[in-house]
C-alpha positions as CSV (number, residue, x, y, z in Angstrom):
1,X,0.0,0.0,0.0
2,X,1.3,3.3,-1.0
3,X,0.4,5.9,1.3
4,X,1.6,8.9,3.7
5,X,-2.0,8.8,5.5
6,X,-1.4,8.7,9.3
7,X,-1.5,5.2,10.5
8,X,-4.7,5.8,12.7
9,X,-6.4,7.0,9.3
10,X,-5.6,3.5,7.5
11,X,-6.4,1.7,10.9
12,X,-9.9,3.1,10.4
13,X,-10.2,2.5,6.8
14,X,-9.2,-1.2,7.7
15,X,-12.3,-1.2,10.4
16,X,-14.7,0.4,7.7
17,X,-14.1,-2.3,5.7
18,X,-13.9,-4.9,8.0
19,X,-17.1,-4.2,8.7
20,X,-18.3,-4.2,5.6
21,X,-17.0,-7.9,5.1
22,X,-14.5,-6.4,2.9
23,X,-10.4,-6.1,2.6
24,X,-8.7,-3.2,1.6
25,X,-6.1,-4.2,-1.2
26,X,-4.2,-0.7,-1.6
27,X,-4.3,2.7,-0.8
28,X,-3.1,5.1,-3.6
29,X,-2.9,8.9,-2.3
30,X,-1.9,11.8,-4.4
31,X,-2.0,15.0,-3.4
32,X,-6.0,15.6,-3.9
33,X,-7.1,12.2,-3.8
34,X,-7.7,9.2,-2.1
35,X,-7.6,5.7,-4.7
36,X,-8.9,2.5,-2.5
37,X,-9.1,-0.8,-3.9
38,X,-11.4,-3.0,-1.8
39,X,-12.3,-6.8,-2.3
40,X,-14.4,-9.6,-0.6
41,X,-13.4,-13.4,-0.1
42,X,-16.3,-14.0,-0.7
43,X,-18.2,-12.4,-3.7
44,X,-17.3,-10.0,-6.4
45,X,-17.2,-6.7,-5.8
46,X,-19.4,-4.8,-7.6
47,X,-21.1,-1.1,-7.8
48,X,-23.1,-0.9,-4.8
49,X,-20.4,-2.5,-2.3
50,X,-18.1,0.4,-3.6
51,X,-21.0,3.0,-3.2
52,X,-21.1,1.9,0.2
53,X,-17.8,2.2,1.1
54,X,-17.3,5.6,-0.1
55,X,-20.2,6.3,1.8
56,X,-18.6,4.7,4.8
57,X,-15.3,6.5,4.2
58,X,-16.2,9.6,2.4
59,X,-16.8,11.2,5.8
60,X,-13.2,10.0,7.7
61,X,-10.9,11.1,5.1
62,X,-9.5,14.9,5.2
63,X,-11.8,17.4,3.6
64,X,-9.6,18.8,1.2
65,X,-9.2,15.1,-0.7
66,X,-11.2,13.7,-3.2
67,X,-12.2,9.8,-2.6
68,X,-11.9,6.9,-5.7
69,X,-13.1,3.1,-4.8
70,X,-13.0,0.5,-7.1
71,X,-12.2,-2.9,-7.2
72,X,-8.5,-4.8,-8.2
73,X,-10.3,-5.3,-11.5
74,X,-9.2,-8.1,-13.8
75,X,-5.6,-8.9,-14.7
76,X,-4.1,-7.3,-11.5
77,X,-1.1,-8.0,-10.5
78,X,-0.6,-9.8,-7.1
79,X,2.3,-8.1,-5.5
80,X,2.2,-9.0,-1.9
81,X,1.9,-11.7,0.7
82,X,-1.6,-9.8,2.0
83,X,-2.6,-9.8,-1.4
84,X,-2.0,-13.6,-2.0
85,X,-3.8,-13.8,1.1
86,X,-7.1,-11.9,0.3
87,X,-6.9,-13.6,-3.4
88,X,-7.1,-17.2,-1.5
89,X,-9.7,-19.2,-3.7
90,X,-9.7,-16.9,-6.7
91,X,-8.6,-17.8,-10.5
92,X,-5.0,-16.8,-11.3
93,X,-3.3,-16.9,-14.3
94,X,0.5,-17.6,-13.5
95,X,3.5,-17.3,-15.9
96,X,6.7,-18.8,-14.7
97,X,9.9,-20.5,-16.3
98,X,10.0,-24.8,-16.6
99,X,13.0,-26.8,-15.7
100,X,13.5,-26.6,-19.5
101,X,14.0,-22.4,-19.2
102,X,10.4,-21.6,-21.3
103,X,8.0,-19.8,-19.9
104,X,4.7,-21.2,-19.0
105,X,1.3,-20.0,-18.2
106,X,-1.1,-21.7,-16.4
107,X,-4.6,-21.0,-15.0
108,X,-5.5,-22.2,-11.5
109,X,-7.2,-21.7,-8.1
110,X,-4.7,-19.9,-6.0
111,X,-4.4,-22.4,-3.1
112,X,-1.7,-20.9,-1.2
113,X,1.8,-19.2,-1.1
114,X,4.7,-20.1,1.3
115,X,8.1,-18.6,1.6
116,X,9.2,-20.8,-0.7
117,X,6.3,-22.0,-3.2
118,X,3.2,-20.9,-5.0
119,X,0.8,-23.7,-4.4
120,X,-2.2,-24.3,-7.2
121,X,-5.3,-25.9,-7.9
122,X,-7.3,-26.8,-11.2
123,X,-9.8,-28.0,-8.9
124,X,-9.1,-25.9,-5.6
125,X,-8.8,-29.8,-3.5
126,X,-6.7,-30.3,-1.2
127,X,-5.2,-33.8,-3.6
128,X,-4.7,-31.3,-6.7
129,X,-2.4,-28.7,-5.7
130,X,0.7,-27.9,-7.8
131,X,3.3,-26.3,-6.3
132,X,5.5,-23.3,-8.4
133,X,8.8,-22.1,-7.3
134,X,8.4,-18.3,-6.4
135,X,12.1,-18.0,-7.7
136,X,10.5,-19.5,-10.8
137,X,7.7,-16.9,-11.3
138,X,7.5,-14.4,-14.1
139,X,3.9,-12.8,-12.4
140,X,1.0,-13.7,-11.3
141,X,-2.6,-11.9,-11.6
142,X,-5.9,-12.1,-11.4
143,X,-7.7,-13.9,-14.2
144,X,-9.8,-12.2,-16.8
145,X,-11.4,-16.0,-17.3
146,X,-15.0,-16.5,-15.7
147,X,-14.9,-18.1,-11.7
148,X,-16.2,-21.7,-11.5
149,X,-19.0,-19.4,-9.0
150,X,-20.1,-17.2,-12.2
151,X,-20.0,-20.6,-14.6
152,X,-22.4,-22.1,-12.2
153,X,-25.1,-18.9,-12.3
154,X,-24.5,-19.2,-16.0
155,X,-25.7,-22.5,-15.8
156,X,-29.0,-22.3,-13.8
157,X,-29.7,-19.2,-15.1
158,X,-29.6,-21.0,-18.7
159,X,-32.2,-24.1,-17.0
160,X,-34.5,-21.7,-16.2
């Protein structure tokens, strides 16, 4: 997070969205305003929840700043260990270099990360997981492909 907000400030940002039943990603603050990137472990983030949080945070932030919320937004690149964290679960697309020295990409679950490994799943189960050298990784970032979630609505939504 890139920021020069007091650390109270952020603290109550953090509880905002807590409270919300959402994480904050990133702070981004220029000199008039205030760029939050929220997300949820558990849905996708969409117009209202940011309408709520700048609703929420609108009010806490000094009045002499402007206030932007959006979400990570497809193909976002994971950057730290809080962000592999809060992207637990989610589609990935990963590039990273073979034994053989060519690069790969690959589209997975992210299952986990380790000091050592970036662990994968096609199927996000506990037998399935591939494990990536992080000294092996080009970058990782959110997938633009559909969630196995949105496939699913797809599909009822067609049975109707």
């Amino acid at each position: 997070m890139m920021n020069n907000l007091p650390i109270e400030l952020t603290n109550k940002i953090k509880s905002e969205l807590s409270n919300l039943g959402l994480d904050l990603v990133e702070i981004v603050e220029n000199n008039t305003v205030l760029s939050i990137i929220i997300s949820s472990r558990f849905k996708n983030i969409g117009l209202d929840d940011c309408s709520k949080v700048h609703k929420v945070i609108f009010p806490i932030i000094p009045d002499d700043m402007g206030l932007e919320i959006s979400s990570p937004g497809i193909g976002r690149k994971l950057k730290t260990e809080y962000e592999f964290e809060i992207f637990k679960g989610k589609l990935i697309e990963v590039c990273f270099e073979d034994d053989c020295g060519s690069v790969q990409k690959t589209i997975a679950y992210l299952y986990s990360r380790d000091a050592d490994y970036l662990n994968i799943s096609k199927t996000y189960q506990a037998n399935d997981i591939e494990q990536i050298s992080l000294d092996k990784i080009k970058k990782v970032i959110l997938s633009p492909n559909i969630s196995k979630e949105q496939k699913v609505e797809i599909l009822i939504e067609e049975d109707i």
